[in-house]
Structures are given as C-alpha cells and as structure tokens.
N, C-alpha and C positions, 0 to 999 in steps of 0.2 A: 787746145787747138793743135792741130798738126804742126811739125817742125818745119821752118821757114822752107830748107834748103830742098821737101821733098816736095813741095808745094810752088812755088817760084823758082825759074833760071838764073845765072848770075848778073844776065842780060839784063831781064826783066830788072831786077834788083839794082844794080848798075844805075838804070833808066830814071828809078824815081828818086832817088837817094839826089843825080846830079841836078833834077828838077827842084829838088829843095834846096839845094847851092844856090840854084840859080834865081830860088825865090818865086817857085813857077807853083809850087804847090806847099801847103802846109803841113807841118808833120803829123796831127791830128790824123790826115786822112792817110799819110803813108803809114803809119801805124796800124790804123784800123783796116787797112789792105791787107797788109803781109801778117797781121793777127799777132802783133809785137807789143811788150810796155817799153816806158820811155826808157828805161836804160836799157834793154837791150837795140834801141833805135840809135842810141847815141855809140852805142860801140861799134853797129854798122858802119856807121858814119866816119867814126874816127878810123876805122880798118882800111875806108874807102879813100879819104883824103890823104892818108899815108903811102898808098900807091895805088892811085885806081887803075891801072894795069893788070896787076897780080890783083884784085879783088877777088876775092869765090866765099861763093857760102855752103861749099860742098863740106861736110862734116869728115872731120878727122878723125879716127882713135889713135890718141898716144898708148892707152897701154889695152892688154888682153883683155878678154871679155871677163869677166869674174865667175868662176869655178865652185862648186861645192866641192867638198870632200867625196871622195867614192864612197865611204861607208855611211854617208847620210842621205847618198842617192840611191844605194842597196836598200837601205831600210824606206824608203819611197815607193822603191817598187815594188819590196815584200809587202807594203801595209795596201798598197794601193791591189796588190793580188786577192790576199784576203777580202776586200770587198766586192771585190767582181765577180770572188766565187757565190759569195750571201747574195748579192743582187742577181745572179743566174739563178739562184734556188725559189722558186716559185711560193713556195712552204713561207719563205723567211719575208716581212714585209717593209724590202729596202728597193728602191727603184734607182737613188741614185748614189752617185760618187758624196761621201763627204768629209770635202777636203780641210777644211776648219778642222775639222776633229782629230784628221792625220796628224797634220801642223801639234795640235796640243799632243797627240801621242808621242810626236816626236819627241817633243819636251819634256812630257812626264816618266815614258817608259827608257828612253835611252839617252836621256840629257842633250837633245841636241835640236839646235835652232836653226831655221831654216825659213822663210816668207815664204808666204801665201802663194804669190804668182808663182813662184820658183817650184813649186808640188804642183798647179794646175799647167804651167809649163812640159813638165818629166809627163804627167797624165795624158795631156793630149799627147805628145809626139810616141806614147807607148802604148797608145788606145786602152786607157782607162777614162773615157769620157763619155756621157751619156747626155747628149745636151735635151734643157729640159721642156717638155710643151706648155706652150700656153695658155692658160686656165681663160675659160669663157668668162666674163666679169657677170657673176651671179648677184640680180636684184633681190634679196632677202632683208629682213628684219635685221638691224646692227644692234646691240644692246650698249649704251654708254652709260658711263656710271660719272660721276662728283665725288663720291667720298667710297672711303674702305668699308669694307662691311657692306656697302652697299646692294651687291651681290655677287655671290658665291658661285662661284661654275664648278659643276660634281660630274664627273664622269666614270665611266670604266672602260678599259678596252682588251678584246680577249685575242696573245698574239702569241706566236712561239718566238718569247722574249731569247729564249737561250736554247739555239738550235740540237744542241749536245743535248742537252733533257729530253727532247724529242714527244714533249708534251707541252700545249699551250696553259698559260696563267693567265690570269687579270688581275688587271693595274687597275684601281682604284684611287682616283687624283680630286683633289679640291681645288681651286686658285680664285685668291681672291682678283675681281673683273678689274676694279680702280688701278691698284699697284702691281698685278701681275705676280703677286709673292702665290707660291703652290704652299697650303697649307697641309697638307698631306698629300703620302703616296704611298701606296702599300702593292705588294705584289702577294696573289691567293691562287690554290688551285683553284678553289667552289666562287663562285658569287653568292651572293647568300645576302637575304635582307638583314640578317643580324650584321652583315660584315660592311656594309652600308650605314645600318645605326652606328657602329663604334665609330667609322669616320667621322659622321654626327656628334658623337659625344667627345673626340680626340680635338677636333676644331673648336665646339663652342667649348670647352670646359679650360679651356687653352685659350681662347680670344676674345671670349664673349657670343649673345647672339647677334648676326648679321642680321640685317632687313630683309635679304630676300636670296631663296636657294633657284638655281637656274638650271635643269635637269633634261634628261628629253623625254619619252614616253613609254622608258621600258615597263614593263608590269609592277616592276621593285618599286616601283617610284611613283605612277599611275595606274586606275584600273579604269578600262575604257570598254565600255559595253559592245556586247560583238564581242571583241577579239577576246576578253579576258573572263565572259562569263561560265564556258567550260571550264575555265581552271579554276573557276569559284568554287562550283559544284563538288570539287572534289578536293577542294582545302577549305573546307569551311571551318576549322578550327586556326587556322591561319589570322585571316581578318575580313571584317564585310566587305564594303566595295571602296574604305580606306587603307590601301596599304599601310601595313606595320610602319615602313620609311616616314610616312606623312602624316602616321600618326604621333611619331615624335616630336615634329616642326610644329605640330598646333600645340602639343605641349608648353613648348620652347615660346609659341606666340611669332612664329618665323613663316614667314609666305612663303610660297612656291610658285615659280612660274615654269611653263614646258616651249622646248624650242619646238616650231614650228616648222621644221626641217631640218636634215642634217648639214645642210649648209649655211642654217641660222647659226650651229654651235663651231662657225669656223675661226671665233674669236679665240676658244678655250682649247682649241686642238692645234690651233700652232705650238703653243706653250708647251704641249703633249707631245706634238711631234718633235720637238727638239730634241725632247728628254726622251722620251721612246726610241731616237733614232739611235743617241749614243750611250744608251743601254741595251741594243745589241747589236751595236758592233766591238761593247767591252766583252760583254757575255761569250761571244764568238771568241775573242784574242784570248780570254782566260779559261776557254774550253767548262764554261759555268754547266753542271749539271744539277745544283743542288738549290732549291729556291731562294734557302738563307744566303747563300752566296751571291744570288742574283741582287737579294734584299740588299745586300753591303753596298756594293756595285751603283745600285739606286740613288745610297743613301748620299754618295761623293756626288755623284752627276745632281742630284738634288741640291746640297749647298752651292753645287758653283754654278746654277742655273740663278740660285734666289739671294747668293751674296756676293758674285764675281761677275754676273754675265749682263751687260749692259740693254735692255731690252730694247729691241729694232723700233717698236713704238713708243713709248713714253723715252724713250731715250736715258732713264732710269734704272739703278743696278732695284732689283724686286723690293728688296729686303730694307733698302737705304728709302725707298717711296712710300711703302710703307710705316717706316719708324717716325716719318714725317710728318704723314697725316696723322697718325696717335695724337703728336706729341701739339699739333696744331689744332687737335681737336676737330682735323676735316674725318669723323668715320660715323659711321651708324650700328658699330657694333655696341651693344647692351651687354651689362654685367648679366651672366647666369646667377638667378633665383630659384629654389627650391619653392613651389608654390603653396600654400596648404591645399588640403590637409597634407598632401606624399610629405614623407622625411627624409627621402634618400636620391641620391642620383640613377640608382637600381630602378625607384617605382618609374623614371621619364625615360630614359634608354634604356629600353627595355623591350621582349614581343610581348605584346598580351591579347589573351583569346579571353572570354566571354560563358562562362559558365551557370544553370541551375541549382540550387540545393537543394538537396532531396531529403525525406523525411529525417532519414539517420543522420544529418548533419553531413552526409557526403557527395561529390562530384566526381563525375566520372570523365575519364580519356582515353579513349577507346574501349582496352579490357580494364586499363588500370584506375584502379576506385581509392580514391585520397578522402578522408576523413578530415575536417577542417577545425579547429578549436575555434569557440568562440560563433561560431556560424547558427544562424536562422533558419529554418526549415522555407524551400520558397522562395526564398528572396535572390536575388541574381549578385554572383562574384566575379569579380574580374583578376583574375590571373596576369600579375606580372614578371615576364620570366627574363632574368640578367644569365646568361652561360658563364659560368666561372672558370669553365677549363670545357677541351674537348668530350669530357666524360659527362662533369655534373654542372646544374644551375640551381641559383637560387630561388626560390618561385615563392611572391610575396602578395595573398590573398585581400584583395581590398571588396568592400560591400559598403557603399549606401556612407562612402568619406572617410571609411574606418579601415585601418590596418588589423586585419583577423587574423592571422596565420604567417608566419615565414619557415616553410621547407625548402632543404636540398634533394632537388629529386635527380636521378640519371637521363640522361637526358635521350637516352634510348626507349626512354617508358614514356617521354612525352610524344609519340609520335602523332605526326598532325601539325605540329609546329616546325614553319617554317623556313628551319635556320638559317 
C-alpha cells in the first residue's frame, strides 16, 4: 500500500490519532484507514503525543539518493543498445527488452552487480522500453502431467539463432512436461528425421522410456493424408504412411500424441523461449558465427535453465524436481530393452525402408544393386540403416526375425533415404 504521507494530510492524520486519545475511535480501524501495522501506528502516536503541534508525516531524506557507479551505468546502456539494435532487426526474432539477462550479464561479463529496478529504471528514462501487449486468454487443451516420464514435449524451431552467421539453424529441444527439466538441445543446419531419431535415442538410452511423446503435426513426426501424400509419391523409399520418427516410438512401446494447435504447445515454448531468448542475445554480444560456437553457448544457458533457474511454475529448480520424483519413485519412465529377435540399439534407431529379393539373392536402390548373404529369392527385407558419420552407415538386413547381412554402405549411394 501506498506511503501514509502521499495519501493522508497531517490534518487528516492529526484528526484520528486524537480521536483515539480520546477514546472516540479504535485503533483497529485507524489502522486499517491509513493502511498501517501496529507498530508503525504506535510510533505515530508516540510522535504525536510528544508535540502535537509540530506533528507532520511529511517524509524527510537525511541522506542522498543512492548512486551507481558511472561505469556500471555505461555498461547499462551499452548492453541495453545492443538490444534495441537486434529488436529493430526484423530478420532476428526478439521483440523485447530483457532485462534479467542484462542484470546476469552484468555479473558474468564484467563483475558487477546492480538490481533489477535499477536497469528497468536507466531503460525507461533512456527509451529502451517496449512495453508489452496483452495476449487474448486462449481456450485450448492444457496437458497436465503427475509424474516424469509422463510426457515428453519434442519440438524444433528454425531461427537466425546468431545474426553474424547470417543463416538460420534448428534447435531441436525435449523437456520433460512434470519437472520442466529439457532433456535435450541440439542446434542443426538440416532438420532431418534421422536428426530427430538421435534426439530419440540420446533421451530414452539416457533416461529410460517415457509414456508418452507430445509433438505437433509436422510431416517428421506425422503423415496426414492430403497434405503429405505428394510427398509420398516421391519418397517411397523413405517410409509408408508411418514416419521413420514414429516408427521408433512403436519400437520403444512409447505413444505419441499431436497438439491440436499451436497454442496447445504453449506449455513447452515458454521453456523454449527462455532459452532461445538468451542464446541470441549471447550469440549477438559474442559476434557467434560458427554453429559449434553457438552449440557451447547453448550448452551454459542450458545447465542454468535446468540446474540454477527457479521455474515461474512449479516453483522448482528443473533438475532438483526432477531428481525427486526418480528418487520417490513418482515417474513413468521404463528401463530401455533390446526386444527379440534385434540385437543392437542400431536395428531400433534406426531409418529403414522395405525391400524385395530377387532371384540372384539381390536388392536394388535405385541404380545401386547390393547382394545380401544369407538372403532367400522372394521374400521381403527390411533395411535398417544407423548413419555412422556424414559419409558412411551401417545398413543391417533383417528378413522373416533373422539378422542376414550387416554392410557399410556411403551413404550417397543410398539415395531415397531420408536423412
């Protein structure tokens, strides 16, 4: 509540203070007048009995306002320049001022500590403010979860993470819904279903399987008749009308659900936007042109999202909410199983396309005609292919429960697949 003195006259104050001398009125209610607790009521009072002539509740400063340093108001308005130039840039996708993260630059880049108001203070009186509109409260689906594992929120988002590059990447994020912890984060030039599986295989082989992936409707992820049957036609070595993505989660024994809008998936993009926000405004201060760099960059803003940063929701550091449920046994992730007949983690994360055998014991891809040991004339192979490096993969023939064949092929002679 407002301060007594800018709110009541000394008059007015004067007036009720002597009515409770006089026993005219209770202090309950003088209190809850002038929006006071008891002790500062009782100091009134004693101020007033000691000369209520000179009484005033006009506020005094004894001493100066309190000053920053110049050199930590310079670095205020250099850091607060810097964004105003990225939020003019149309290209870069920042809209507003963020001052929490100055604050922490202040501390990390040039050792120097300075409060919050005190930077949103220097911002407005220097017009670095953009105050912000407010969002129509949108009726959609909310996803709530009980336990970890419960489910997984997967996204990508393709942005010019690092203005100097002058080429957009994609972020590739996981987070679990319960505790908030991002189980991965990778920045790519391509998107790519294969680049999708490894996030697949980096989380469950790391955590277990989760109960349920929560995704939206890109093609990687879904194939929805209409949109996505021209681009069947002409990847049909790819996969029938289950993407590669989803055909790992049945693997796995892992459901999938699709958000029903993009502002169903507005649980998992705040998360996102934290971390996207202040990986480029580092990108920008460190002049990032090279993606590994960007990667590093990631990888800091990453730990102190999931082991420093208290989340506005659960009220919870990510990483400590998580270690919780483990350890209480509140999660739904399952231990990863090799299932028979597969032997390897290669035959589940993995792309695989669907091939004929032909007389000579061979399958063909496109021009390129592979020879299979161990193969049937006839009978149908399925191709599972692991990438081992940007060049070559391992492509490991299975038929009818049986492991036939494991070759390293180039992975420029598998075209049709894909990556």
């Amino acid at each position: 509540m407002a301060q007594v003195h800018k709110r009541f006259t000394d008059d007015q104050v004067k007036n009720l203070l002597q009515r409770y001398v006089q026993k005219e009125i209770e202090r309950k209610y003088i209190q809850e007048i002038l929006g006071i607790k008891k002790r500062r009521f009782f100091a009134l009072l004693k101020q007033y009995r000691t000369n209520p002539k000179k009484f005033s509740i006009e506020y005094v400063r004894n001493s100066k306002t309190r000053s920053i340093d110049t050199s930590i108001e310079k670095n205020i308005i250099k850091e607060l320049k810097i964004d105003k130039k990225a939020i003019q840039n149309k290209d870069i996708p920042l809209k507003y001022y963020n001052y929490s993260y100055i604050k922490d630059r202040l501390e990390t880049k040039y050792k120097q500590k300075v409060s919050l108001p005190t930077i949103i203070d220097r911002a407005k009186n220097n017009d670095f403010y953009v105050p912000k509109k407010r969002k129509k409260k949108i009726h959609d689906r909310e996803v709530l979860t009980n336990y970890a594992g419960e489910l997984i929120q997967h996204d990508a988002s393709h942005h010019l993470w690092a203005p100097d590059a002058k080429e957009k990447w994609y972020l590739i994020t996981s987070i679990d819904d319960f505790s908030r912890l991002i189980l991965y984060a990778v920045l790519l030039k391509r998107e790519t279903s294969w680049a999708h599986i490894l996030a697949l295989e980096t989380v469950i082989l790391r955590y277990g399987c989760p109960f349920k992936y929560y995704v939206d409707s890109h093609s990687i992820f879904r194939f929805v008749r209409g949109r996505d049957e021209l681009w069947l036609k002409h990847h049909k070595l790819t996969d029938e009308s289950t993407p590669q993505w989803k055909q790992v989660l049945f693997d796995c024994n892992v459901k999938v659900t699709y958000a029903l809008s993009p502002q169903a998936k507005g649980k998992v993009e705040r998360p996102y936007g934290w971390l996207q926000d202040r990986l480029i405004r580092t990108c920008i201060r460190e002049n990032v042109t090279d993606i590994k760099d960007a990667q590093i960059i990631l990888n800091q803003e990453l730990r102190r999202y999931n082991h420093r940063q208290v989340h506005s929701t659960t009220q919870e550091i990510p990483s400590i909410r998580f270690q919780n449920a483990l350890k209480t046994n509140n999660s739904l992730f399952r231990e990863f199983k090799i299932l028979p007949p597969y032997q390897s983690t290669k035959d589940i994360f993995c792309l695989r396309i669907d091939r004929t055998i032909d007389a000579y014991r061979k399958i063909s891809i496109n021009n390129l005609q592979l020879k299979i040991n161990n193969a049937i004339p006839r009978e149908k192979v399925t191709l599972r292919i692991y990438p081992l490096n940007k060049s070559l993969s391992e492509v490991r023939f299975w038929s009818n429960g049986k492991l036939l064949d494991v070759q390293n092929l180039k992975n420029k002679d598998l075209q049709g697949v894909h990556f």
